[in-house]
NUZALUM-978445 format. One line per 2 residues: number of its first residue (from 1); their letters; for each residue x, y, z of C-alpha. Coordinates in steps of 0.001 Angstrom, whole numbers. Each point is the difference from the previous one (the first is absolute). Layout:
NUM> A> X Y Z ~ ... .
REM end
This chain:
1> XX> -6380 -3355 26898 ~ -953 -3903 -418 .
3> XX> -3367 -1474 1541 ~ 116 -3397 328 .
5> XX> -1991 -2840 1412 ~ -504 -4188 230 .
7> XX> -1300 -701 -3761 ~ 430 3224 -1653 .
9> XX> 2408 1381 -2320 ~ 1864 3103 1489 .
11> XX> -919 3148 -964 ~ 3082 2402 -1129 .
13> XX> -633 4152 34 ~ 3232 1135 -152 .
15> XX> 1764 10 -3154 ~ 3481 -427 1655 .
17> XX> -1292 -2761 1719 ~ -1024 -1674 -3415 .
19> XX> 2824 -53 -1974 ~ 2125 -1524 2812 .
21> XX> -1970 -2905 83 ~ -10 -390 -3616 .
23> XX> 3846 785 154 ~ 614 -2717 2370 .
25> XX> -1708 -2407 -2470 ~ 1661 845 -2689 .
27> XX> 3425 -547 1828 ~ -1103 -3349 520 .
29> XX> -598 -36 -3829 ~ -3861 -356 427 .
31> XX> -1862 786 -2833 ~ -3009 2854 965 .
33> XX> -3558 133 -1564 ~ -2288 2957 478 .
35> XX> -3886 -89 -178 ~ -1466 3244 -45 .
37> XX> -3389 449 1303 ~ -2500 2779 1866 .
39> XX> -1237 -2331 2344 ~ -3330 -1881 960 .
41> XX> 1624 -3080 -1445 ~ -1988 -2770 -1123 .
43> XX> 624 -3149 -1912 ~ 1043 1340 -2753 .
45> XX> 2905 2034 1839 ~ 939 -3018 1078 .
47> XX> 570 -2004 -2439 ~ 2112 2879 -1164 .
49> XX> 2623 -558 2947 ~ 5 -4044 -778 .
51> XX> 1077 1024 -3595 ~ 2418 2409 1856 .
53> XX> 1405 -2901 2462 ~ 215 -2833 -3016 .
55> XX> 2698 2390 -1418 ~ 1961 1820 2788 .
57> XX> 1203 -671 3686 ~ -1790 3065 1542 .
59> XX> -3601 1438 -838 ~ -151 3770 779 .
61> XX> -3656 695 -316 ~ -925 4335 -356 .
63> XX> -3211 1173 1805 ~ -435 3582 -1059 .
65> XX> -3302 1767 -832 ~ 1542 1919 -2444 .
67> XX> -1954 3117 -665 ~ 1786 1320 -3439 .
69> XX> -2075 -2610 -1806 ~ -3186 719 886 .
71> XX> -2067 3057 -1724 ~ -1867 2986 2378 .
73> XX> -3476 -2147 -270 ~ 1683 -3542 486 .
75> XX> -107 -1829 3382 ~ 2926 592 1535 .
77> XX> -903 784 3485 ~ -2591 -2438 -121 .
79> XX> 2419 -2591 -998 ~ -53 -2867 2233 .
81> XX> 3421 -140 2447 ~ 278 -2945 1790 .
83> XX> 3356 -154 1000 ~ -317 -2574 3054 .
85> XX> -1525 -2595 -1928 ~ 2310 450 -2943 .
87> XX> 3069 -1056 1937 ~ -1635 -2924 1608 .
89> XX> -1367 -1100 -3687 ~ 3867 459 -1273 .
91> XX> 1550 -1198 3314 ~ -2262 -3355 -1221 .
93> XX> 1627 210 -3299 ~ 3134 389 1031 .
95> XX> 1029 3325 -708 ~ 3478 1527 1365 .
97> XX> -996 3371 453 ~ -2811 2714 -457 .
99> XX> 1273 2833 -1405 ~ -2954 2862 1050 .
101> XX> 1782 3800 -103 ~ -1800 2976 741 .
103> XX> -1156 2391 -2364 ~ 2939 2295 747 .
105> XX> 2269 -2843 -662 ~ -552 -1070 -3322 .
107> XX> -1100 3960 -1157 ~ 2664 2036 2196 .
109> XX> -19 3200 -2125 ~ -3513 1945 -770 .
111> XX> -445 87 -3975 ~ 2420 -2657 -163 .
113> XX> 1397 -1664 -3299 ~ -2261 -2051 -1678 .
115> XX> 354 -2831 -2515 ~ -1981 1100 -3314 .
117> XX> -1165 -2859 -1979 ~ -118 9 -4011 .
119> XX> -3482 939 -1073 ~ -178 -3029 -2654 .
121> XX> 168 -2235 3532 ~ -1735 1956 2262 .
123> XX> -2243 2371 -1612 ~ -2773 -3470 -1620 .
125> XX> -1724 -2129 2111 ~ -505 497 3807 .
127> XX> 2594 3066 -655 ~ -2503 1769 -2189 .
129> XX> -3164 -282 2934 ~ 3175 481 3155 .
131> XX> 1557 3026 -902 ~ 4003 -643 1103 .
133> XX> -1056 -2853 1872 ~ 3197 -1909 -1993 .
135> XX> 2325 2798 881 ~ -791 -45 3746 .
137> XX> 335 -4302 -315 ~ 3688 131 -1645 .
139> XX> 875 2887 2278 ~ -462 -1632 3008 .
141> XX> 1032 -3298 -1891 ~ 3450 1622 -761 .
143> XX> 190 675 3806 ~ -785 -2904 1112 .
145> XX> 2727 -1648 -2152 ~ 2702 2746 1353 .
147> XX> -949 -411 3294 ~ -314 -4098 36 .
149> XX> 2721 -653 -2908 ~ -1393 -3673 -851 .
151> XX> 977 -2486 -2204 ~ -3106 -222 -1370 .
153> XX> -3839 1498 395 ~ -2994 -2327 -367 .
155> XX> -3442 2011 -1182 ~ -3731 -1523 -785 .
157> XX> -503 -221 -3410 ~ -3851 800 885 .
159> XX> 1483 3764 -493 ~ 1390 -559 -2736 .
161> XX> 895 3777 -1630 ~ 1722 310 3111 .
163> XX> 2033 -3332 -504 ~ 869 1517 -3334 .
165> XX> 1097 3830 1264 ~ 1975 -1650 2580 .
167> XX> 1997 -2559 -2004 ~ 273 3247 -2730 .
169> XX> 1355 1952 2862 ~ 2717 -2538 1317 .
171> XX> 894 -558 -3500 ~ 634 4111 -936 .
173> XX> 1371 815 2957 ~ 2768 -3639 -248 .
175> XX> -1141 -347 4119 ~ 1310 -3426 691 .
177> XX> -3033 -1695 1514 ~ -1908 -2385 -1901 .
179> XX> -3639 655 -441 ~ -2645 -3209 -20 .
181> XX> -3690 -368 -477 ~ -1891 -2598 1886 .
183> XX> -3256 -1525 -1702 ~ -2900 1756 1211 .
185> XX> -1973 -1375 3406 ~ -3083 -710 -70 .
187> XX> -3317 -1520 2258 ~ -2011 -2721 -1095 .
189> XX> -2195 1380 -2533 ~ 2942 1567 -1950 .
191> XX> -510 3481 1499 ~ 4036 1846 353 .
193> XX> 577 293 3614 ~ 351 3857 1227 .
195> XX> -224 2148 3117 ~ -2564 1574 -1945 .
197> XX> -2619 -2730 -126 ~ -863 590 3397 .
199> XX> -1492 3060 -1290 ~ -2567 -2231 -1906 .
201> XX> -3629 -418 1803 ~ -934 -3909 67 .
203> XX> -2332 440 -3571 ~ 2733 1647 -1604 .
205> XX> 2239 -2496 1248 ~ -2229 -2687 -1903 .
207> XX> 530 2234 -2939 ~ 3656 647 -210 .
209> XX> 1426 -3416 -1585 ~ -1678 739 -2689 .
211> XX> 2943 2085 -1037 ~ 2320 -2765 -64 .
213> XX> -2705 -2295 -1514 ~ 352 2747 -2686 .
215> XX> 3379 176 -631 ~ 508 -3855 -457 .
217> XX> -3118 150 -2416 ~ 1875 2096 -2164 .
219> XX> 3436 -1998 406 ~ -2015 -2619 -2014 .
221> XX> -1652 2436 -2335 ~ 2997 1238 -781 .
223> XX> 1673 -3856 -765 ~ -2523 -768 -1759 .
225> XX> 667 2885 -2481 ~ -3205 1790 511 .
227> XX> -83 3832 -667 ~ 1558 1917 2325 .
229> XX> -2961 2831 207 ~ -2629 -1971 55 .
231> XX> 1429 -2366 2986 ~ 677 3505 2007 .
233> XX> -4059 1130 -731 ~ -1227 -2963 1660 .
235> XX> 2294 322 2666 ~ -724 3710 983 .
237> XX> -3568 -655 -362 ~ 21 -3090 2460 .
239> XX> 1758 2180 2459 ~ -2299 2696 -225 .
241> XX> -3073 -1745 110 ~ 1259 -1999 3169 .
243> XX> 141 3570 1549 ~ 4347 596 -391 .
245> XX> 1132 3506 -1740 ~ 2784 -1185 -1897 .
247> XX> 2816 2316 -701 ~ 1693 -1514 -2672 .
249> XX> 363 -3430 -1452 ~ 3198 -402 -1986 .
251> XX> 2103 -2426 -2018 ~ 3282 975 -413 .
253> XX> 4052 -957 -174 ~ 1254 -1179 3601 .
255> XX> 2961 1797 -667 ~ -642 3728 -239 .
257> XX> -3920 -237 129 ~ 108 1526 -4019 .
259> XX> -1898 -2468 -2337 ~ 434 -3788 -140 .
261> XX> 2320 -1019 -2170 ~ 523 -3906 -1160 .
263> XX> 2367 -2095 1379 ~ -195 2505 3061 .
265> XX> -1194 -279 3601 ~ -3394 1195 10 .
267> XX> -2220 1257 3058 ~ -3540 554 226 .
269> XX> -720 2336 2828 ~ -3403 1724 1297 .
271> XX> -957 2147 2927 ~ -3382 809 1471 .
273> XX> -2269 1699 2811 ~ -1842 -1963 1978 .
275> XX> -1757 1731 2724 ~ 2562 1960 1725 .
277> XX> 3081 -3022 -1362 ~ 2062 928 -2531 .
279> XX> 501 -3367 -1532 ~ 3131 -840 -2533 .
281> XX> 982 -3703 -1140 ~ 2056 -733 -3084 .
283> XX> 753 -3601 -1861 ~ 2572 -1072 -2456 .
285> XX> -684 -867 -3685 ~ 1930 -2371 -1453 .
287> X> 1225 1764 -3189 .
REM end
């Protein structure tokens, strides 16, 4: 079934449905881009699908709440679904088509098969605190990319462990499609743009750039050839005592998230509470 009206991007259900559009564009030798998503889109999202359109002739964007990825104490039902204004927002960006399945579409079988992520990837960061959060993420991923079959996937580098799994997973598993990170999003005081700000009260709000602030403190720290430890200290401590409880705060090789190693991409990446927001943001070191 396809919904469809002035200014917004139709909405595909059906699965059959899907992959004869996409067909059709291919036999007019259009090249496809996919932009998965779980809705309440903001600017961020957005810019993901401009990416998408710069380098394809059809933008298929995903809106699935996908519930594999979220642990038994996360927010998934209290997830935000805004489905309406989505379309219009991507209708505005100029989006082909809204790919939004139900549940029993992309998970047809109960105790389906499951993608399970190598530990050294998905067991250290947000993976340690999210419990096969990465598995559910490159399970429905994996579907996605069966279901859509693009030419290429454009992700947020804000998340950037997931960036990695997913470019990991394309790679071991030879899918043609390839994978691309977009520069992280941001509002005007440097905070990364996520549905989960909204979660933020207006003092914590005032807070929350301070996480960024932190991260490009220690960019320079780090250029400067200060100590590694001590740099970190000062960091954690200035997120603390601005009322944030950090999870971790790490420096380490952009390409398998193991140590840096010179001459190597390097990442620094953090993650934090704030109120009831679980903040992440992430910046590259030059190495």
């Amino acid at each position: 079934m396809t919904e469809q009206s002035p200014g917004k991007t139709p909405a595909v259900t059906c699965l059959d449905e899907l992959r004869a559009r996409v067909r059709c564009w291919r036999d007019a030798g259009e090249r496809v881009a996919l932009v998965p998503t779980m809705g309440n889109l903001h600017a961020g999202h957005l810019a993901l699908v401009d990416a998408a359109r710069r380098q394809a002739d059809r933008v298929v964007v995903s809106i699935f709440v996908n519930p594999t990825q979220f642990g038994p104490n996360e927010d998934f039902d209290a997830y935000p679904r805004t489905l309406e204004q989505d379309l219009q927002a991507l209708g505005q960006a100029g989006c082909d088509m809204a790919w939004c399945p139900e549940r029993q579409v992309m998970y047809p079988l109960d105790g389906g098969f499951m993608v399970k992520v190598p530990a050294g990837l998905a067991d250290t960061l947000c993976g340690r605190y999210r419990p096969g959060h990465f598995d559910g993420v490159a399970s429905v991923v994996l579907r996605l990319f069966n279901q859509v079959q693009p030419d290429l996937a454009v992700f947020g580098e804000k998340d950037f462990q997931q960036l990695l799994i997913l470019r990991w997973l394309a790679r071991d598993l030879s899918l043609p499609i390839e994978v691309h990170g977009h520069p992280t999003q941001r509002d005007h005081d440097g905070l990364a743009l996520s549905s989960r700000n909204q979660y933020l009260s207006d003092s914590e709000r005032a807070k929350a750039p301070l996480l960024h602030r932190c991260l490009c403190d220690l960019v320079e720290g780090l250029k400067a050839g200060r100590d590694w430890s001590s740099l970190k200290d000062t960091a954690l401590s200035a997120l603390e005592k601005a009322g944030l409880k950090p999870q971790y705060l790490v420096w380490c090789s952009a390409e398998d998230l193991g140590p840096p190693r010179p001459g190597s991409p390097q990442r620094l990446l953090v993650a934090a509470w704030l109120g009831k927001a679980r903040l992440i943001d992430n910046l590259p070191v030059d190495p």
